[in-house]
BADO-777682 format. One record per atom (N, C-alpha, C, O): residue number from 1; chain; atom name; z, x, y. Coordinates in steps of 0.02 Angstrom, whole numbers, plus 50000, padded with zeros to 5 digits. Layout:
N
(NUM,'A','CA',(Z,X,Y));
...
***
This chain:
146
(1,'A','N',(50000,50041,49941));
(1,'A','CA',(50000,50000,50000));
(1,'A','C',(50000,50044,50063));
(1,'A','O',(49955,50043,50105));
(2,'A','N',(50062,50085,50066));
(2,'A','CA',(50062,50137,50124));
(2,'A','C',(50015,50209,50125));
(2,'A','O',(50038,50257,50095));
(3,'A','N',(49946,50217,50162));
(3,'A','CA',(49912,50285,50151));
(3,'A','C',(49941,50323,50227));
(3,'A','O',(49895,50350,50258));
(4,'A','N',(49989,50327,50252));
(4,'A','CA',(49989,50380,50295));
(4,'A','C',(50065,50341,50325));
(4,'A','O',(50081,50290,50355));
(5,'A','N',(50107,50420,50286));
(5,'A','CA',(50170,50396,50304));
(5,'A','C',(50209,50424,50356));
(5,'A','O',(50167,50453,50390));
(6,'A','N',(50268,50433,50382));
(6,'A','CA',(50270,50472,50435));
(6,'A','C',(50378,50490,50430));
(6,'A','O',(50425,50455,50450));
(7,'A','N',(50377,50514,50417));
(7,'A','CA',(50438,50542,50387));
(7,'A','C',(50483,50566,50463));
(7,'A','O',(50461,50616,50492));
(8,'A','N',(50527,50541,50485));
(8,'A','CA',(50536,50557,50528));
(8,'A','C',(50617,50599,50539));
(8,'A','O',(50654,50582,50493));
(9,'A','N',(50640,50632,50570));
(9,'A','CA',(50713,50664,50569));
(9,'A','C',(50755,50679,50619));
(9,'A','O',(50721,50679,50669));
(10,'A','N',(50811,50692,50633));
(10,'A','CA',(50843,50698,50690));
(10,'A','C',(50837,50792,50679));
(10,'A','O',(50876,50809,50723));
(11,'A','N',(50820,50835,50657));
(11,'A','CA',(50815,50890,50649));
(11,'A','C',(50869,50933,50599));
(11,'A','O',(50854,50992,50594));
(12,'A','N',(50906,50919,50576));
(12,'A','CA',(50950,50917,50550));
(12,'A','C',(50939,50933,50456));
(12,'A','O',(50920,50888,50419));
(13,'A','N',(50952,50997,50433));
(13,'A','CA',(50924,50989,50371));
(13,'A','C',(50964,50937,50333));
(13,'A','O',(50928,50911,50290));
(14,'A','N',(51034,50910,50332));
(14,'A','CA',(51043,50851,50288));
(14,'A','C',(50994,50759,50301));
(14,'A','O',(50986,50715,50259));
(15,'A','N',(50980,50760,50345));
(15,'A','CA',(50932,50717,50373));
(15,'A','C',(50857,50741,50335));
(15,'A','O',(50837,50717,50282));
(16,'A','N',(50829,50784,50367));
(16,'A','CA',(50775,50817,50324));
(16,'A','C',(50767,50804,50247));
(16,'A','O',(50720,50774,50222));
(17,'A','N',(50837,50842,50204));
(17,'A','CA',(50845,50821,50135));
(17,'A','C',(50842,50771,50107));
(17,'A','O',(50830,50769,50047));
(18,'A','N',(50858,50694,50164));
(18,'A','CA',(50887,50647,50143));
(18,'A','C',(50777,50594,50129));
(18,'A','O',(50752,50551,50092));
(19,'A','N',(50756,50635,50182));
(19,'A','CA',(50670,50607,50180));
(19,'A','C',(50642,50624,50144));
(19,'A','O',(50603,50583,50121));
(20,'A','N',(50642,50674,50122));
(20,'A','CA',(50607,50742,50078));
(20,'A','C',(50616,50699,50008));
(20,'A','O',(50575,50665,49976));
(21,'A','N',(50670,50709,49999));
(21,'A','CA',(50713,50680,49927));
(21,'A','C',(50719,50584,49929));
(21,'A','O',(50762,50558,49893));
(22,'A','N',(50683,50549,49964));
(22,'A','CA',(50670,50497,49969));
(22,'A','C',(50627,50455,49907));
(22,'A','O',(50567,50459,49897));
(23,'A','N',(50673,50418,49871));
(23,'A','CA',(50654,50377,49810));
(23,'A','C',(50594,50349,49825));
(23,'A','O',(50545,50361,49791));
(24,'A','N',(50593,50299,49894));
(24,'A','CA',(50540,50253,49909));
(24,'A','C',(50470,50297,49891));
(24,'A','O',(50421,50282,49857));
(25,'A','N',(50489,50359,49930));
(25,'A','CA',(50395,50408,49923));
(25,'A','C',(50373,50389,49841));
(25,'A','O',(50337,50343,49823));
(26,'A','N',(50393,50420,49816));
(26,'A','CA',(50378,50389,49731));
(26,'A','C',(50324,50347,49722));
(26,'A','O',(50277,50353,49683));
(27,'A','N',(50339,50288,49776));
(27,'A','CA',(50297,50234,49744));
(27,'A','C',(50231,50234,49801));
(27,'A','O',(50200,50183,49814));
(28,'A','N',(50220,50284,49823));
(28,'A','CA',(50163,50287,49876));
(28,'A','C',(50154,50365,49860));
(28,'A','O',(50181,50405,49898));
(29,'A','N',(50110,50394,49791));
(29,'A','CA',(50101,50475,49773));
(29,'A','C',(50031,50494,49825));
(29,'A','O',(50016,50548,49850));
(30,'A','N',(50000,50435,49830));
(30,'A','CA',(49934,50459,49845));
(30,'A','C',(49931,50461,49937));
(30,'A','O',(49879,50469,49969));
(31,'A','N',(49987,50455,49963));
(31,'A','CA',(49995,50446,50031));
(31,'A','C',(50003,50520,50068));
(31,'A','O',(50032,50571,50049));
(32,'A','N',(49960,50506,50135));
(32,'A','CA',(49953,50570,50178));
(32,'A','C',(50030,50577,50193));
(32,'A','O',(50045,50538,50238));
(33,'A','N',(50078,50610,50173));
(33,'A','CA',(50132,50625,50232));
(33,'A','C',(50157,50688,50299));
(33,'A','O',(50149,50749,50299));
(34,'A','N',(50172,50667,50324));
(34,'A','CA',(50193,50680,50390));
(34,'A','C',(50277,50699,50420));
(34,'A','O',(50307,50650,50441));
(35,'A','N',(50300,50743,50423));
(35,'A','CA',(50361,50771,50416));
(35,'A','C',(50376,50796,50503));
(35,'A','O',(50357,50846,50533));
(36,'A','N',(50415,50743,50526));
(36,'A','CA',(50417,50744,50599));
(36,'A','C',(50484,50779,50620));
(36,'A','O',(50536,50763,50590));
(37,'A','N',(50484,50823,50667));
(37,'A','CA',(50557,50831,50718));
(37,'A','C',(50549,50828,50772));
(37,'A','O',(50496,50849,50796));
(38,'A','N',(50601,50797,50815));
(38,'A','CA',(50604,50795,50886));
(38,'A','C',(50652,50822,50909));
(38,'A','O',(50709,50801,50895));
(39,'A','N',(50641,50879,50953));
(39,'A','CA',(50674,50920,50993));
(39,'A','C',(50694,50872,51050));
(39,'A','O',(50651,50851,51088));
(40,'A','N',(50765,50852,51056));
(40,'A','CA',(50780,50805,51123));
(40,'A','C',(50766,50862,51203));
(40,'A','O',(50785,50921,51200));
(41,'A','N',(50747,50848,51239));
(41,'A','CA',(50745,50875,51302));
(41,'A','C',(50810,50858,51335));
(41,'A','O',(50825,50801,51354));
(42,'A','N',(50850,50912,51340));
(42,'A','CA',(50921,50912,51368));
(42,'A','C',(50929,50929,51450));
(42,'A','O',(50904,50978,51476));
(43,'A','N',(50973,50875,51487));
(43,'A','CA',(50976,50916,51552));
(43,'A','C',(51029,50912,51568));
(43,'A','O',(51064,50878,51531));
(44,'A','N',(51063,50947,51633));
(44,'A','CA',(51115,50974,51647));
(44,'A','C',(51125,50956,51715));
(44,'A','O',(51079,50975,51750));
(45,'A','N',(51179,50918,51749));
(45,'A','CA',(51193,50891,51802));
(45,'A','C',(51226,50962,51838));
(45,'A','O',(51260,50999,51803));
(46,'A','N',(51214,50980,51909));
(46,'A','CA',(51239,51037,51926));
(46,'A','C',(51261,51038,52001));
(46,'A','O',(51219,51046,52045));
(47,'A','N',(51324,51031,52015));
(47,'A','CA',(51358,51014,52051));
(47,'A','C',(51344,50927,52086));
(47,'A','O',(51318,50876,52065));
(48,'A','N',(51373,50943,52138));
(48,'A','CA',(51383,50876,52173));
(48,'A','C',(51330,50824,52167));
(48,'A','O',(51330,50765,52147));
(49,'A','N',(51248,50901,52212));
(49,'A','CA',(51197,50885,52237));
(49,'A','C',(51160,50835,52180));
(49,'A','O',(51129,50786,52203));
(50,'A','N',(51162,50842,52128));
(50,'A','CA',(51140,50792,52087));
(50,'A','C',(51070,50835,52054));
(50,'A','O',(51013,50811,52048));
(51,'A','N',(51088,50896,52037));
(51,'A','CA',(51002,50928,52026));
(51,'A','C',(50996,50923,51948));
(51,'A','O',(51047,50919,51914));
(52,'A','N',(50952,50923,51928));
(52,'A','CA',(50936,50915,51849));
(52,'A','C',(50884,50981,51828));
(52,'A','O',(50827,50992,51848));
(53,'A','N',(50933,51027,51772));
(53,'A','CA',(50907,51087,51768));
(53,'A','C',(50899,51066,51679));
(53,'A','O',(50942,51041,51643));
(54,'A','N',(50848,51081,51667));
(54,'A','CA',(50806,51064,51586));
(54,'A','C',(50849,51142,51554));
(54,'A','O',(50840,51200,51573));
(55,'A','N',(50905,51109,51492));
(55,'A','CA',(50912,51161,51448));
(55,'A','C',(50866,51191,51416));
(55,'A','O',(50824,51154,51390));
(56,'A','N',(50856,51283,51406));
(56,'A','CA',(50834,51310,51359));
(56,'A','C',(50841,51298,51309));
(56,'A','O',(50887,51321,51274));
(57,'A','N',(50799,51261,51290));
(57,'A','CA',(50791,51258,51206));
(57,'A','C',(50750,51282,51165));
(57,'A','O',(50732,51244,51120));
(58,'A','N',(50723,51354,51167));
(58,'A','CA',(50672,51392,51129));
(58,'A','C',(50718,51394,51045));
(58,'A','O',(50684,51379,50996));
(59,'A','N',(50779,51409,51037));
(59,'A','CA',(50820,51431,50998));
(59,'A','C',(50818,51377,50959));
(59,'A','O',(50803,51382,50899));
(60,'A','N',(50827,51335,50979));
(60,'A','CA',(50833,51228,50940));
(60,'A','C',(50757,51238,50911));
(60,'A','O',(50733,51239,50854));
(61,'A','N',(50734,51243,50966));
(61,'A','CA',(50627,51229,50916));
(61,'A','C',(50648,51279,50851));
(61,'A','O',(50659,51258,50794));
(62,'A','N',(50649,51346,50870));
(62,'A','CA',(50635,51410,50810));
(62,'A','C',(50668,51381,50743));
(62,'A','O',(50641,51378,50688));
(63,'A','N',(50751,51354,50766));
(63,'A','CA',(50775,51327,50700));
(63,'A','C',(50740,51259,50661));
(63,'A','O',(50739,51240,50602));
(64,'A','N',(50720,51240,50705));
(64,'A','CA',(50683,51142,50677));
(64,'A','C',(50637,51180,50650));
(64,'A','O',(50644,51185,50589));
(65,'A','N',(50585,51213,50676));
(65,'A','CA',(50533,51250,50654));
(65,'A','C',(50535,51279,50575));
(65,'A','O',(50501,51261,50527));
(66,'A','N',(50583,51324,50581));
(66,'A','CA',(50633,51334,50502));
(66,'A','C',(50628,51269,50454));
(66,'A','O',(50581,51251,50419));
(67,'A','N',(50671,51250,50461));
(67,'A','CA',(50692,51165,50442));
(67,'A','C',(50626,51139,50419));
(67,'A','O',(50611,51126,50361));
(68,'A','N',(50587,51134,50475));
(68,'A','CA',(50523,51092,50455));
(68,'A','C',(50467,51118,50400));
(68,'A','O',(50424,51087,50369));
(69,'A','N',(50486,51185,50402));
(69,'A','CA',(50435,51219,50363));
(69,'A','C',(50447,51200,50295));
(69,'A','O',(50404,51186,50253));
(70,'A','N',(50523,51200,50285));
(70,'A','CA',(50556,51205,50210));
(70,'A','C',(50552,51154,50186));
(70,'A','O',(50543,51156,50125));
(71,'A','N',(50554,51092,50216));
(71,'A','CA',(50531,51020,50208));
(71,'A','C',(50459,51025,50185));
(71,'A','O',(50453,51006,50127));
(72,'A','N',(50408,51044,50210));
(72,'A','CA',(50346,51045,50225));
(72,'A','C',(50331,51053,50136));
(72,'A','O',(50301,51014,50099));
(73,'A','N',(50363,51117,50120));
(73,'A','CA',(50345,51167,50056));
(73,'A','C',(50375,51116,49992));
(73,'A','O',(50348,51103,49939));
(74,'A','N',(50430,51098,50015));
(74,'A','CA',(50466,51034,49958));
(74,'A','C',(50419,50992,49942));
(74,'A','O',(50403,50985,49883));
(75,'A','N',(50387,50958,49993));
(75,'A','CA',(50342,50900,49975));
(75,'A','C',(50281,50932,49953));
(75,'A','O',(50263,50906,49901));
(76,'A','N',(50252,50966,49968));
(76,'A','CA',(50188,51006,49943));
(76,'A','C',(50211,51019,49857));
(76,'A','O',(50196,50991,49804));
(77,'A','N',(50247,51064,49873));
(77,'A','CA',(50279,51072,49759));
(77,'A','C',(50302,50998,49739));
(77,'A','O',(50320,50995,49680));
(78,'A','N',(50306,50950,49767));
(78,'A','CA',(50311,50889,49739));
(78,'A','C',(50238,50826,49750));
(78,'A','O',(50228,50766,49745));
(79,'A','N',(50205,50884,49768));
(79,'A','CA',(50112,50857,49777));
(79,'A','C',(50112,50798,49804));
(79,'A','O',(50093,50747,49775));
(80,'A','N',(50133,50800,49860));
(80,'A','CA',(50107,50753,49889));
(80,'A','C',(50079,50798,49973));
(80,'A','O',(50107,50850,49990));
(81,'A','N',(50031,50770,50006));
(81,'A','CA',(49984,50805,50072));
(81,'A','C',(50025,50784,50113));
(81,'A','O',(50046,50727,50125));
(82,'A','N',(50042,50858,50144));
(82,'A','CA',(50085,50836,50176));
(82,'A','C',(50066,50901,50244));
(82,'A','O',(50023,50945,50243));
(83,'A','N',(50114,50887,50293));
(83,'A','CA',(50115,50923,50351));
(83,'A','C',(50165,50912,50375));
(83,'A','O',(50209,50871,50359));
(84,'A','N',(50161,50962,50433));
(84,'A','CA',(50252,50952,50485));
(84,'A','C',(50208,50971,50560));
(84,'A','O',(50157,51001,50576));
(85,'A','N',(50265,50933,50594));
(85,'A','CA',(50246,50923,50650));
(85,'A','C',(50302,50937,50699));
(85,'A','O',(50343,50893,50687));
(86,'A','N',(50328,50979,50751));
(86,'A','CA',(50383,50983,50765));
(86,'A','C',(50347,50953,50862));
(86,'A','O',(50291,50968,50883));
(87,'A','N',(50408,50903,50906));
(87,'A','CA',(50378,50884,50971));
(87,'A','C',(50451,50886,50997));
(87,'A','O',(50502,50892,50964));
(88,'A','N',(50444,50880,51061));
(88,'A','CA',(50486,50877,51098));
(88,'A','C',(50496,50811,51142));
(88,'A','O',(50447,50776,51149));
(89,'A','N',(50538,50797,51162));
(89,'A','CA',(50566,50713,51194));
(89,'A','C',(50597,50672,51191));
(89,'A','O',(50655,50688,51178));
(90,'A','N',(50588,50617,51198));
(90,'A','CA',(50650,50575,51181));
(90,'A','C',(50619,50544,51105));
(90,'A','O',(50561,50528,51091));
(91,'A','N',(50683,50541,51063));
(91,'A','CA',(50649,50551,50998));
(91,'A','C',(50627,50482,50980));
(91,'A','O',(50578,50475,50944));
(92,'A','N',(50660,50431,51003));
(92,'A','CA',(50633,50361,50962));
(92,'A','C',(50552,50354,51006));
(92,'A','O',(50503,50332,50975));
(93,'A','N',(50546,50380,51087));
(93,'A','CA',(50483,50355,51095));
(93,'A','C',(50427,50408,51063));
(93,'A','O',(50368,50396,51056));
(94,'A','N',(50457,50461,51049));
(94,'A','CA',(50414,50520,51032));
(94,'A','C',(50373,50507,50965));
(94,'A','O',(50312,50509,50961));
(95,'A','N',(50426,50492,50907));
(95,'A','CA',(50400,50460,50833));
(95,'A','C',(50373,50397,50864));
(95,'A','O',(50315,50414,50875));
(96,'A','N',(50378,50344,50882));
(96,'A','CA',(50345,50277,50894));
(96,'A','C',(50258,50328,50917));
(96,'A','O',(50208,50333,50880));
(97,'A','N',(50266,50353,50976));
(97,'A','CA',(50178,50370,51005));
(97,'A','C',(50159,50413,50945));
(97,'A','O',(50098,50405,50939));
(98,'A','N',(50180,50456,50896));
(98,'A','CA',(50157,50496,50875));
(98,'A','C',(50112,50445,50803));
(98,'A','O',(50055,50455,50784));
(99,'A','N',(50164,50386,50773));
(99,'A','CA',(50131,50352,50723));
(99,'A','C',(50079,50301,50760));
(99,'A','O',(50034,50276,50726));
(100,'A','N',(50084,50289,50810));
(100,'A','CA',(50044,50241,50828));
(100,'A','C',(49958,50280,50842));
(100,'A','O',(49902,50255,50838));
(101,'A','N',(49976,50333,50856));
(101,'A','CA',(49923,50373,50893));
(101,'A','C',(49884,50401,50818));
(101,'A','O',(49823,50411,50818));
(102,'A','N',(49925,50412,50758));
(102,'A','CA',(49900,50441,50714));
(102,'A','C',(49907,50388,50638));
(102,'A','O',(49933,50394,50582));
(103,'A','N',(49869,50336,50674));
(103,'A','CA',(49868,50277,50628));
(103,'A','C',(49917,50286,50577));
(103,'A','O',(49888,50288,50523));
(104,'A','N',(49994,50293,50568));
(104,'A','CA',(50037,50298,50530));
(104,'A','C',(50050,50207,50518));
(104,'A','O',(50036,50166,50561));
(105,'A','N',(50077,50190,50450));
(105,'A','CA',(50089,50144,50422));
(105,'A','C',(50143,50129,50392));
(105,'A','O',(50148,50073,50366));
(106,'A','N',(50191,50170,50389));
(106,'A','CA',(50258,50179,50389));
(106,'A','C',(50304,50243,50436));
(106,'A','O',(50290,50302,50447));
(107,'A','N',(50356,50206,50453));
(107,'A','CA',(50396,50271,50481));
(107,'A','C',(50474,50253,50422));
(107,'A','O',(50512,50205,50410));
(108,'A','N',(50465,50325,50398));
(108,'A','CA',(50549,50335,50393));
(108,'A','C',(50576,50364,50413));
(108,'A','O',(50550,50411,50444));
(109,'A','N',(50648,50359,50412));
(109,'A','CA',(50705,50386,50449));
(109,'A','C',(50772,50378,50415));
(109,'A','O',(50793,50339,50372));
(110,'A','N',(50801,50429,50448));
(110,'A','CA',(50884,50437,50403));
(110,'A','C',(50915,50397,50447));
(110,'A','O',(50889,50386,50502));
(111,'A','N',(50972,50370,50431));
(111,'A','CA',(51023,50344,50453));
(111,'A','C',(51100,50360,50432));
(111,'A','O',(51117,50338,50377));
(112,'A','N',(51141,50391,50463));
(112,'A','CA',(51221,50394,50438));
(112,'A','C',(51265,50331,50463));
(112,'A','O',(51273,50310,50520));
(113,'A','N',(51280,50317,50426));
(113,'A','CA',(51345,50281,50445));
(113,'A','C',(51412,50298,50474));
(113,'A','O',(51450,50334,50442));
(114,'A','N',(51433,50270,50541));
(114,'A','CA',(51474,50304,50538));
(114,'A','C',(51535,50253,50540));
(114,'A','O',(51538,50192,50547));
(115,'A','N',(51610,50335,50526));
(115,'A','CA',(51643,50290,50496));
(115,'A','C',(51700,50269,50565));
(115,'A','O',(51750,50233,50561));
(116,'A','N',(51676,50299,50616));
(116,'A','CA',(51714,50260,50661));
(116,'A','C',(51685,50248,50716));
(116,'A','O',(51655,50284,50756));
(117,'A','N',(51710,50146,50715));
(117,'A','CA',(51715,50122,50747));
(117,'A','C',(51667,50127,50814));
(117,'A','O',(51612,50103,50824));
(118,'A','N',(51709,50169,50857));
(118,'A','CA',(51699,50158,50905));
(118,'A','C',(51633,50210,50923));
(118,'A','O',(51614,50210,50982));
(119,'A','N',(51594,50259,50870));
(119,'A','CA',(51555,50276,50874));
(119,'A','C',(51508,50248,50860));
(119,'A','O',(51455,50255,50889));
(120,'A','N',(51521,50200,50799));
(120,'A','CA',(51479,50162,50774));
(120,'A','C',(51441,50103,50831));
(120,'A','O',(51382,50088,50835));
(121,'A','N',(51495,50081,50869));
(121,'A','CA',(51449,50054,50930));
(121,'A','C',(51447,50081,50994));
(121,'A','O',(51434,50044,51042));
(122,'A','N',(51457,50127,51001));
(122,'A','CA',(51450,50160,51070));
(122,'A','C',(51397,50218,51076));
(122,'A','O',(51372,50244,51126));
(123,'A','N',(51388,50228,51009));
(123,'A','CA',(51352,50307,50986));
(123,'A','C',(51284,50282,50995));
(123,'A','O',(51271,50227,51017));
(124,'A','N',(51236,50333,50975));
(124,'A','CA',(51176,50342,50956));
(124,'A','C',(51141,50283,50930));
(124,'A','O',(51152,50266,50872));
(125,'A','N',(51094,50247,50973));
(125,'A','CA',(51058,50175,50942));
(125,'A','C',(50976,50196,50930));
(125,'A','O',(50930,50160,50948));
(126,'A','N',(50968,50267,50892));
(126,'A','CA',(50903,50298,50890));
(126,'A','C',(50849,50194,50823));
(126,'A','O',(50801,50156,50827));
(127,'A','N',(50905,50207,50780));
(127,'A','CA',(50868,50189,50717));
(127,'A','C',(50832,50114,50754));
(127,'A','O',(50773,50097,50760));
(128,'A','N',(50895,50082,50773));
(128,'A','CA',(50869,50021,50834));
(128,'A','C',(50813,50026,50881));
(128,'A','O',(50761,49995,50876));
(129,'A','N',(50824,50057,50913));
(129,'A','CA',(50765,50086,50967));
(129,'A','C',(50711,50088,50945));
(129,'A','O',(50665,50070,50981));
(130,'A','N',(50697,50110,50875));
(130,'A','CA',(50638,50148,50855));
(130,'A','C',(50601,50085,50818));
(130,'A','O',(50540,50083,50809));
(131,'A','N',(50646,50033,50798));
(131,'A','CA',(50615,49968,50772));
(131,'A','C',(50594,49926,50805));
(131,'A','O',(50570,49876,50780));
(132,'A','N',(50598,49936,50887));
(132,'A','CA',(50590,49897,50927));
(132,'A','C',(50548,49919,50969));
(132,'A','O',(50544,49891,51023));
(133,'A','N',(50505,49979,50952));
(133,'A','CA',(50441,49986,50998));
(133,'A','C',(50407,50036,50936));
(133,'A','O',(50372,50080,50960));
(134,'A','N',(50409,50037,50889));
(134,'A','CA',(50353,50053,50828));
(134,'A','C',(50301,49997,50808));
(134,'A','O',(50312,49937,50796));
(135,'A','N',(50236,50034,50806));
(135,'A','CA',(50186,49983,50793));
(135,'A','C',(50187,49955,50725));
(135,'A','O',(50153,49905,50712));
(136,'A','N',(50233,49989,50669));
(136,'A','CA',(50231,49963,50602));
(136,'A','C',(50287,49970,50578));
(136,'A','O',(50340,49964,50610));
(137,'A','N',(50283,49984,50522));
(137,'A','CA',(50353,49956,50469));
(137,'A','C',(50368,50018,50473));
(137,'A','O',(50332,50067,50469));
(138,'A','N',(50450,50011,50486));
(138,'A','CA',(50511,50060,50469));
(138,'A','C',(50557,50029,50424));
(138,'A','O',(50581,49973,50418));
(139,'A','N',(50562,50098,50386));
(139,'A','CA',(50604,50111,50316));
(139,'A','C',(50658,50167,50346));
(139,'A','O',(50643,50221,50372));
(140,'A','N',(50730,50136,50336));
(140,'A','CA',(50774,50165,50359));
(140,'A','C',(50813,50189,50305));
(140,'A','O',(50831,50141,50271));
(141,'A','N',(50840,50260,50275));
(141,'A','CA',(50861,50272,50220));
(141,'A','C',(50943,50273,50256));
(141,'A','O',(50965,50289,50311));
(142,'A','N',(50975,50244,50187));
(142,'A','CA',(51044,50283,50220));
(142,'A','C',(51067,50338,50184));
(142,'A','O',(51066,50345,50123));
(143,'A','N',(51093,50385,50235));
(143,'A','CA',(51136,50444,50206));
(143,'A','C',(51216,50418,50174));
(143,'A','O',(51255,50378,50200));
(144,'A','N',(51224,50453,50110));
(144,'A','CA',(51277,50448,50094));
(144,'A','C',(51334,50494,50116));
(144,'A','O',(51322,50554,50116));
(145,'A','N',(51386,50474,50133));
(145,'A','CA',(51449,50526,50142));
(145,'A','C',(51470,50569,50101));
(145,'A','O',(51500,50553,50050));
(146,'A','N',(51455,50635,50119));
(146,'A','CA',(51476,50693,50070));
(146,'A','C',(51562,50705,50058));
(146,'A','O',(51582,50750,50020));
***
C-alpha cells in the first residue's frame, strides 16, 4: 500500500532505533524509505535589547550526521532502499514540507511517553503538530521505557 515512506526522528539514536527497528516496515518490504533528522535552529535572547543570536550548531549536525548514517546502513542490511536526509528547522514543519514535496505516503515517528504529568502537557507537542499539517498518514510508534 505504502511506496515511499518517510521515517522521521527527533535525532536521538534511541528514537532512531525505535524507526529503524519498526515492526510496521515489515509489511511495506518493497517501499522507498527515507530516514529523516531535524536539526532544531536554536536562539538565544541577549540582554535586555531583545537581540536573537542563532546557536552554533555545526557539532549537533556532525553528531545527527553520525546517527543518520548508522540508521541509513541498518536498513540497507535489512534491504530495504533507503536514504538519510539530515535538515535543519522547526522539525514538525520541516518533515511535513519534506514528505509533501517528496511525494511521501507515510510519515513515521517516535513518540515517548512521558511519565510526568506536567511534562506530559506542558512539554513538547511535536507528534500533534505534525498530524495537523502533514499531507498524509502518520504512524506514530511508541517508545517503551527502559
Amino acid at each position: 500500500m505504502y511506496k515511499n515512506i518517510l521515517l522521521a526522528y527527533d535525532g536521538s539514536d534511541l528514537d532512531q532505533q525505535a524507526l529503524v527497528g519498526c515492526q510496521d516496515l515489515k509489511n511495506w518490504p518493497s517501499a522507498q524509505v527515507t530516514l529523516l533528522t531535524v536539526v532544531p535552529n536554536f536562539y538565544t535572547s541577549i540582554g535586555m535589547e531583545g537581540v536573537f543570536v542563532g546557536a552554533d550548531n555545526a557539532h549537533d549536525h556532525q553528531v545527527q550526521t553520525d546517527i543518520l548514517n548508522r540508521g541509513v546502513r541498518a536498513l540497507k542490511a535489512a534491504g530495504y532502499d533507503a536514504q538519510g536526509i539530515a535538515l535543519t528547522g522547526d522539525p514538525a514543519i520541516e518533515i511535513a514540507n519534506y514528505a509533501k514535496q517528496n511525494n511521501c505516503d507515510l510519515i513515521i515517528v517516535a513518540h515517548k511517553h512521558n511519565a510526568n504529568w506536567a511534562a506530559r502537557w506542558w512539554g513538547s507537542f511535536k507528534s500533534k503538530a505534525l498530524i495537523e499539517i502533514a499531507h498524509c498518514s502518520v504512524l506514530i510508534v511508541i517508545l517503551k521505557a527502559s
